[in-house]
N, C-alpha and C positions, 0 to 999 in steps of 0.2 A: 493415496486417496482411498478411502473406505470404498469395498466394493456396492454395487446393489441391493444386495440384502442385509447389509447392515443393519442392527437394531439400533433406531433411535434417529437413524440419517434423517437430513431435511428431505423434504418429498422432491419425486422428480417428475415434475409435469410433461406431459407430451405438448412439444412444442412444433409447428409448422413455419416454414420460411417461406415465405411469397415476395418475389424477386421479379425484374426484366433484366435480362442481359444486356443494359446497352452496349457494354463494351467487352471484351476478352479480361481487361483489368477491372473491370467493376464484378462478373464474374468471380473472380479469382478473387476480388476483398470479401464478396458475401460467402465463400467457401471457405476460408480461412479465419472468418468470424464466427459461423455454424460450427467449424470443427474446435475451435477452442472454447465454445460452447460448452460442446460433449464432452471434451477430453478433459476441461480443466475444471468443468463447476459443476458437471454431473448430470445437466440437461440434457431430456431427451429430444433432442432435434431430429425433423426429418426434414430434405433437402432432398430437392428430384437427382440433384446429379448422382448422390448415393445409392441411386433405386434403377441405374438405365446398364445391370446388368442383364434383361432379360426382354423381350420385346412386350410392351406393354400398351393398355388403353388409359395413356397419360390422363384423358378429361375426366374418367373413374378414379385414378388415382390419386387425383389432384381432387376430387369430389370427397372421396373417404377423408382424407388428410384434413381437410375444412372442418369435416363432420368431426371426427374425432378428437381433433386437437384441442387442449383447454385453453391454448394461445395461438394467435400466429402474429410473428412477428413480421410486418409489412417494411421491406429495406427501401427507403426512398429513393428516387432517380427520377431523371426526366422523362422514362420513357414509361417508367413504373406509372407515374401521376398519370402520364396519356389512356393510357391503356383502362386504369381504373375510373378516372372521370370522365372520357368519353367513350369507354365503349371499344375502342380502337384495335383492331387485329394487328395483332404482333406475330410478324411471319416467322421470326426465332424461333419460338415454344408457343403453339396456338394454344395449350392448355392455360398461358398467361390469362387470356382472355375468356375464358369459362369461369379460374378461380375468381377474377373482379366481379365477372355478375353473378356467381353465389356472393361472395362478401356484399354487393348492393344489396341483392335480394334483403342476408342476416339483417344489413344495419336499418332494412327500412319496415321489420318484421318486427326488432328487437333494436331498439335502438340506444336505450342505458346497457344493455348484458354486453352487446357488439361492442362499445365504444370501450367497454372493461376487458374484453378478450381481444381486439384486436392493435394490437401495441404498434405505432410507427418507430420507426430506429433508421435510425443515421451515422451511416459509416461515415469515416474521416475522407476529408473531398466531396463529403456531401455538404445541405444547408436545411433548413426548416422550408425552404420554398419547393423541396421537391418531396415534399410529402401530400399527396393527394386531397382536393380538398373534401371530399367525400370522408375524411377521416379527422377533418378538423384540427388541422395540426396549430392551428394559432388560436384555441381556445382551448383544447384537451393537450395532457401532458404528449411530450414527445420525447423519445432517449438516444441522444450522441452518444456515442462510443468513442471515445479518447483516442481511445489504445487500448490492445488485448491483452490487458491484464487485469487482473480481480480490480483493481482500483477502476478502470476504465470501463468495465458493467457492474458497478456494484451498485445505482438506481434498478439496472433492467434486472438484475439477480432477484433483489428486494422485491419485485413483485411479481418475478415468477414462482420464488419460492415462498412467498406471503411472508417474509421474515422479514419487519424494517430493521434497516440502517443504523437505526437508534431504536436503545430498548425505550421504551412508554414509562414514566415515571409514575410512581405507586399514588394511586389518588389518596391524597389524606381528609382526614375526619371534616365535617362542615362546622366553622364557629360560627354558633349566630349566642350574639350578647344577649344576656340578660334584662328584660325590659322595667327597672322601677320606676316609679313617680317620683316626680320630681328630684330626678337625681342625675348626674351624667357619669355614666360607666364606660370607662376606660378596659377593654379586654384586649390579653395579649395571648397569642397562640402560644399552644400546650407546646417546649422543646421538644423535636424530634428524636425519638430515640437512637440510641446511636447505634453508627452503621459502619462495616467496614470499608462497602463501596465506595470507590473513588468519585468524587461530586465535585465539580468546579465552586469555588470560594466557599465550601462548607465542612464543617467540623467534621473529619471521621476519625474513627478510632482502629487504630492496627495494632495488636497485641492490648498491652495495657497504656499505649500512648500515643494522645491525640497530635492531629495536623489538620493544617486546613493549607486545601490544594490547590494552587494557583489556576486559575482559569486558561492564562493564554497555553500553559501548556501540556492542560490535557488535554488526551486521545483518545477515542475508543474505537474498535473496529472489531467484527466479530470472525470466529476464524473459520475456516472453506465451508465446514458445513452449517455451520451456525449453532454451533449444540452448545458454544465456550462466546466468552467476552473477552477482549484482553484491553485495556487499559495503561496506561503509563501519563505519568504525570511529576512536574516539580512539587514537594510539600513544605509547608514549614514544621517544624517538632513546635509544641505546647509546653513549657514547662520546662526544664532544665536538664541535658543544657538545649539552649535555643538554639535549633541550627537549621540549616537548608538540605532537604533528602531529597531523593529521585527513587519514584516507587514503580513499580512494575507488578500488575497484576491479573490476574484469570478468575473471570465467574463463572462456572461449568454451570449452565443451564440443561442439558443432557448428557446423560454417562454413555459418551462415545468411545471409539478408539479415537478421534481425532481431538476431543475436549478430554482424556488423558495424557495423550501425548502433549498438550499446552502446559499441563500442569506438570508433567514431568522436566519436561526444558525448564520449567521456571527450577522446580528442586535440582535438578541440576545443575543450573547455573550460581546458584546461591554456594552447593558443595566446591566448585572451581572456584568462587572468590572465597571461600572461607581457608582454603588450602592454598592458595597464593596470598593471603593476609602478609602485607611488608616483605615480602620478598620481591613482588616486581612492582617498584612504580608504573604509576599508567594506568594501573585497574583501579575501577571505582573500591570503596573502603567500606570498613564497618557493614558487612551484610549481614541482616537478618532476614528470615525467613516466615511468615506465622497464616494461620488459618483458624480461618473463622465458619464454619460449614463450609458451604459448595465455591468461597472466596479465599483467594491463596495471592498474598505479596511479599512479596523481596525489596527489603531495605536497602539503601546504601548512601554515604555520604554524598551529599554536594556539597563542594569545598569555596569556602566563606573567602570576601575580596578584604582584605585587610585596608588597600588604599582605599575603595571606595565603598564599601559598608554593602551588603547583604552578599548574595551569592555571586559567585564569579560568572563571566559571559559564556555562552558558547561560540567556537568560533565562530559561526554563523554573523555572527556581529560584526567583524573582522572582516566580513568577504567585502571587496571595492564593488560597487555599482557597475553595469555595462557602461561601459567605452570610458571608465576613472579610471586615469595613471596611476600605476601603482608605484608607490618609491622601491628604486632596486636595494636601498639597505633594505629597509621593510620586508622586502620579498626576498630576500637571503633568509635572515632571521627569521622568517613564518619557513621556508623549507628545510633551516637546523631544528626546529620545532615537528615538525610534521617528519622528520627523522627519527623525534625523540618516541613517537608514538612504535615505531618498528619491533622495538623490544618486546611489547606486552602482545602487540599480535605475535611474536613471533614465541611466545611461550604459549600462546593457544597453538600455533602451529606444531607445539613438540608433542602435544598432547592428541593431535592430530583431528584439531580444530579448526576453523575460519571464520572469521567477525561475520563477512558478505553484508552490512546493513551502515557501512562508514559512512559519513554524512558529516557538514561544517555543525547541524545542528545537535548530532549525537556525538560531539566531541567538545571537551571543556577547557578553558585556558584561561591557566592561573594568572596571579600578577606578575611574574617574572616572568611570561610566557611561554611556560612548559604545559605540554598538551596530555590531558589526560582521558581518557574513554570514557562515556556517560555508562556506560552499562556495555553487555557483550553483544547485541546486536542478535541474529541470528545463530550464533554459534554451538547452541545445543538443540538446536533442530533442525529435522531433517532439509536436506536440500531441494527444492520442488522448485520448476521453470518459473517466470514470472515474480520470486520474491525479489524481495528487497526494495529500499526506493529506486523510482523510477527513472530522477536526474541522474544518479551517479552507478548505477546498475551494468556488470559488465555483460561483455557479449553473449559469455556461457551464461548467464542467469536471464535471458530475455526469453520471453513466451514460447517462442520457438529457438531458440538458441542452440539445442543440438550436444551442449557439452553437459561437462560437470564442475561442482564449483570446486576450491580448494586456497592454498596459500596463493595460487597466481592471482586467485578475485581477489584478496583484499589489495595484492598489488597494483591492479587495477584502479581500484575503489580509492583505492589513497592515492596515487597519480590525479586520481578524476579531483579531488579535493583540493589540492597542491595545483591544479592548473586553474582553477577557481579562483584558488585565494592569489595568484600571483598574475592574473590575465583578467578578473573580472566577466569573465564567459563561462559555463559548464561546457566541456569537451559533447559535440556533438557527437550522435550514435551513432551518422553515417561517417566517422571519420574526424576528430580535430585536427583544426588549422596548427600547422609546427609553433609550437611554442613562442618561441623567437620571433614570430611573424604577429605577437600580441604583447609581448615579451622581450625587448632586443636585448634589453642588458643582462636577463639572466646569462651565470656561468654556464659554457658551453656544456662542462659536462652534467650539471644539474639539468639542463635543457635538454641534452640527448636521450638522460635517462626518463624522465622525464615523458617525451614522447616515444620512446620504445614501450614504457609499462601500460601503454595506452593503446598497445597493439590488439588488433581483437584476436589473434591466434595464441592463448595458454601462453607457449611451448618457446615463442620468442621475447614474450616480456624479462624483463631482469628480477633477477632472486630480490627478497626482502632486502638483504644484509648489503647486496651492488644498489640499490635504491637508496637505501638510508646512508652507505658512505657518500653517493653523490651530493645526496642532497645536502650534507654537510662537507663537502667539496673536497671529498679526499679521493684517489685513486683508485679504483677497485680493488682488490685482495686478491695476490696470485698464490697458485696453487703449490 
């Protein structure tokens, strides 16, 4: 993460946290939401618990904090709502009851600027009913928090750091028709000039050739600090030959360290599939790379279904609905498949790589049913808490997780996959139910390994090569 003074960083607001402790555990959620706050998005939060090294006059302190702060964010609770709507002395922290009647006072002095400064937020195990009604939480927006990961504040981020969520589309020119008599004029807007930006169902141009990009499956999300865009999307090619790509791309909006480092993983990854070109199946094909100013994308093939005409499925399509039987040949064959994937990670692995971003949806499968990687996932950037998707994310990669990632996460990450596609459940984070117990007729030993690679501790899960012979049901390899 870019320090403080970085040139070009998104700003960092002083933020203030107004809280009741109802409980020892409600406590302990608002502290661990304030610190990943700080640590992870670069807000400046301040929080009384951070401040009671030193004996202090808490109703001054909690006075300046109101005063200065460009936000505070108000954590809802039932004892919160007491305290702010009536008044109510709260014998935990009596400064509780000071900062509510400054917040009355602000919102009935200033009642548009208050209702934009002062934000309600809702930890998990909260509701929209314990947000005070003095703060209008069922007319004015209010922000859940998911979970603490960039995904799960990325509304409350969006308006502490004034960056939305979605960039604002370019207003274009106004047509107003031409008026004659007696004549009816037919006007059609002037084409758009072409663009390399990725746009759902619209023509863009990457190098010298056009695609128009399927809606359902772009994405845009911009990256920690907000300086970069990054995009990915399915496209079709224009013109010959007609085929199905997958593009991955970066808009650098400021010249950060953080929107060079995006643009560097993209050129990096482009140079690892141009230098594995037909030596390992399994990696996406045909990469190009090109740039158009501050917009940089990486081509690469998606492979065409011969039996049913356009592009092949992602597994995703394959995964059985919660509590659908799954046929035990079926779930043989998806885990000699999901075998077949071991290889290509495991040439990222010599090169001293890791995917860390496996997913049913970032994996492609042919008509014979051999499994191939939409693209490298993660693998040429840095390792930072919190990535990767959220459902299939192992222990080391969680907000607080404590480790680091490597060849063990994609063994994880691919277990997590393989118990999906053959149970119809994603393996819960505190722990999935034994295979077998969703699963009876898998092979014992596909099943053991199976739930070993699913261990949260590194150090216990089974090597890549013990994974993929299970799952194609051969013995392990002795030494």
């Amino acid at each position: 993460m870019s320090g403080p003074d970085d040139a070009g960083a998104a700003p960092r607001p002083e933020v203030f946290v107004s809280y009741a402790e109802d409980s020892p555990a409600h406590a302990s959620s608002v502290r661990e939401f304030s610190a990943y706050l700080r640590e992870y998005t670069g807000v400046n939060v301040q929080l009384d618990a951070w401040a009671d090294d030193s004996r202090r006059d808490w109703a001054l302190w909690v006075a300046e904090r109101l005063r200065e702060a460009k936000f505070v964010l108000a954590i809802a609770s039932p004892q919160y709502k007491r305290v702010v709507d009536s008044g109510e002395r709260f014998a935990g922290r009596p400064s509780i009851g000071l900062g509510a009647a400054l917040m009355r006072n602000s919102l009935s002095r200033d009642l548009s600027g208050e209702t934009m400064r002062v934000l309600p937020v809702i930890l998990p195990g909260r509701s929209a009913d314990d947000i005070p009604d003095l703060l209008c939480g069922s007319s004015t927006t209010s922000y859940e928090i998911t979970e603490l990961s960039l995904e799960g504040v990325r509304g409350l981020l969006a308006v502490l750091t004034g960056v939305p969520r979605h960039a604002e589309p370019r207003l274009g020119r106004p047509l107003v028709p031409p008026r004659l008599p007696g004549a009816i004029v037919v006007a059609a807007p002037k084409p758009p000039a072409a663009t390399a930006v990725l746009s759902a169902e619209a023509e863009v141009v990457i190098g010298s050739t056009q695609y128009v990009v399927h809606r359902e499956t772009l994405q845009e999300r911009p990256i920690d600090d907000h300086s970069a865009l990054q995009r990915h999307g399915r496209a079709l090619r224009i013109g010959s030959p007609h085929r199905q790509v997958w593009l991955r791309q970066v808009e650098m909006r400021h010249e950060t360290p953080g929107a060079k480092a995006a643009v560097s993983a993209l050129k990096d990854e482009y140079e690892l599939l141009r230098s594995a070109a037909g030596a390992c199946p399994g990696l996406p094909g045909s990469p190009g790379l090109f740039h158009d100013g501050p917009v940089s994308t990486l081509v690469t093939d998606w492979p065409a279904s011969e039996q049913h005409g356009g592009p092949c499925p992602a597994l995703a399509a394959f995964v059985p609905g919660q509590g659908e039987a799954t046929d035990p040949w079926e779930a043989r064959r998806s885990l000699a498949a999901i075998a077949g994937l071991c290889r290509p990670l495991a040439a990222l692995h010599l090169r001293g790589l890791s995917h860390r971003a496996l997913t049913p949806e970032g994996i492609i499968r042919r008509d014979g049913g051999e499994l191939l990687l939409r693209d490298l996932g993660l693998a040429t950037t840095a390792f930072r808490p919190g990535e990767g998707p959220a459902e299939y994310r192992a222990p080391e990669q969680r907000p607080r997780g404590g480790g680091r990632a490597g060849p063990w996460t994609d063994v994880h990450q691919l277990a997590a996959v393989a118990y999906h596609l053959v149970t119809g459940h994603r393996p819960q984070p505190t722990g999935p139910l034994p295979v077998h117990a969703l699963a009876p007729d898998l092979p014992p030993l596909a099943a053991e390994h199976l739930d070993a690679a699913l261990r949260p501790e590194p150090g216990r899960r089974p090597s890549l090569d013990a994974l993929a012979a299970a799952f194609r049901g051969r013995p392990p390899a002795r030494n």
